[in-house]
N, C-alpha and C positions, 0 to 999 in steps of 0.2 A: 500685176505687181503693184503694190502700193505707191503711193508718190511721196518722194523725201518733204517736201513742200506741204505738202497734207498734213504732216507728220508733224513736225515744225510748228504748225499752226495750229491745229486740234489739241495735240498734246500736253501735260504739263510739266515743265522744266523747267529745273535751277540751271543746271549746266550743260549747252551743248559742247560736245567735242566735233570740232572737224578735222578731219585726216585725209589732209589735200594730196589727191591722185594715189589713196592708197586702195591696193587692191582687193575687192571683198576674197577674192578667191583664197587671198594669204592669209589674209587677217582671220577668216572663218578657222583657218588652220590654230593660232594662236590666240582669240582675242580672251578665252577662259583660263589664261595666266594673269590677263592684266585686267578684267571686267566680270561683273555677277550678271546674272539674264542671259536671258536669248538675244539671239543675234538672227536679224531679218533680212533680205534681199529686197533693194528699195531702188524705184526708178531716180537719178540727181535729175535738177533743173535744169543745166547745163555739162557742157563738155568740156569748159576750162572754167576757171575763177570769173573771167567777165562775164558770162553768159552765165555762170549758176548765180552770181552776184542779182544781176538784172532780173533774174526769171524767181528767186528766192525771197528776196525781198522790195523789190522794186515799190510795191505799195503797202511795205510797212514802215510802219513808226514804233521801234522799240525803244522807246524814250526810257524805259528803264532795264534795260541790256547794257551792257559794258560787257566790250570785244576787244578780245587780246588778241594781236594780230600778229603772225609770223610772214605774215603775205601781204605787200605791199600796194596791193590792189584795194586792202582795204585798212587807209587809212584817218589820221586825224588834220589832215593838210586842207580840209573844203575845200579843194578841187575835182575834176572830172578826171581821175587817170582811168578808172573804164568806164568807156561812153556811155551815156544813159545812168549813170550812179556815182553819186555825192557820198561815202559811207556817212558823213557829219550829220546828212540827215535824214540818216534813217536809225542811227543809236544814242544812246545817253551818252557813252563814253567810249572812245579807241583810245586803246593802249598799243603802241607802234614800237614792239618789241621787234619786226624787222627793220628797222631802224639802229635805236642801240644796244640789240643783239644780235647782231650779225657776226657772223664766224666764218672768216676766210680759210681756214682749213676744213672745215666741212663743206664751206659753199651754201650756207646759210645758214638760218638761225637753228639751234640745237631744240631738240625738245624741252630739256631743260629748263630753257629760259624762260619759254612760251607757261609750265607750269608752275613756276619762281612765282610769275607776273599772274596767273592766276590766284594761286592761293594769297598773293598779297591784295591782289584787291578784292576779294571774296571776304579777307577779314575788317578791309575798309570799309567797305558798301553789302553788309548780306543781306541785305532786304532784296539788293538789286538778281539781277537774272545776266547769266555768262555766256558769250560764245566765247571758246577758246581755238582758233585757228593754227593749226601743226601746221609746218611745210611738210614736214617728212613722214613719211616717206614723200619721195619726189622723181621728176624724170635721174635714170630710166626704172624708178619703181626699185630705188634702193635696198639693199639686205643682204647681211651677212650669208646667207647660203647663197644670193645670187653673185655679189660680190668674191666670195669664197672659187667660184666655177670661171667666172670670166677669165682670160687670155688677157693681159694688158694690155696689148695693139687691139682687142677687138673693135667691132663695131661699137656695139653697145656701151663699151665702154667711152669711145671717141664720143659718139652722140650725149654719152653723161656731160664728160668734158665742157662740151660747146654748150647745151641745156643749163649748163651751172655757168658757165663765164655769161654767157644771156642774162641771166637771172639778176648776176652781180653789176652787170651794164644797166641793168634797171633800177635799181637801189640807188646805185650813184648817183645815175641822173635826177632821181627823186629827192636826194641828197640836197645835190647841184642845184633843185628848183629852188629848196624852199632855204639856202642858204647861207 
């Protein structure tokens, strides 16, 4: 199987989309409603954000990327919030839409926002090159037919619960650092 990282690096792109913890199995199902091409099966760097973070770009310099970030792992704050990676320097620009797009009733930032903040800075800087970082789907792997089946007491639903109040204890504190 190929390696996402290979991919990334070989390849030529205007815009990466990342679809943090979405499932290829789902998305295979649906992605030719919302994309043209084929759709491949690709090993990630990692198994959460910090580890694909470290393992994906750890020794680059995309000084002309600008990354829209729904995920607070990778922000514009030059600090170390995952160990081993500085996002400040490794892009031209973070856009830290989990920051002031956060949605307490969803439990994080909406897709929406993440592509608002896209296309706006796509029209500021097009010369430049885009990652745009979705949260959502998210634990536990969000979606209306899954949602649709759950039991409200269930598991899976409790472990959403506590995965999303996590999430928003995080933001805060990140908040709280820099404020």
């Amino acid at each position: 199987m190929e390696s996402q990282k290979e991919l990334i690096e070989e390849k030529e792109w205007k815009i990466l989309i990342i679809l943090d913890a979405c499932r290829y199995d789902f998305f295979s199902r649906i992605y030719q409603d919302y994309f043209k091409g084929n759709l491949r099966k690709v090993v990630s760097e990692g198994v959460g954000t910090p580890s694909w973070l470290r393992n994906t770009f750890r020794d680059k310099q995309l000084k002309n990327t600008t990354y829209i970030s729904a995920n607070p792992h990778i922000n514009s704050l030059n600090v170390e919030i995952t160990e081993g990676f500085i996002a400040t320097n490794h892009f031209h620009k973070i856009v830290d839409v989990w920051d002031f797009g956060w949605d307490d009733d969803v439990g994080g930032v909406p897709p929406a926002k993440v592509t608002k903040n896209l296309r706006h800075s796509l029209a500021k800087n097009p010369r430049n090159k885009f990652i745009a970082h979705f949260n959502q789907p998210h634990i536990p792997y969000l979606s209306l037919e899954l949602t649709q089946e759950m039991n409200t007491e269930s598991e899976a639903l409790k472990r959403a619960r506590k995965g999303i109040a996590k999430k928003k204890n995080f933001v805060s504190s990140i908040r709280h650092f820099i404020g």
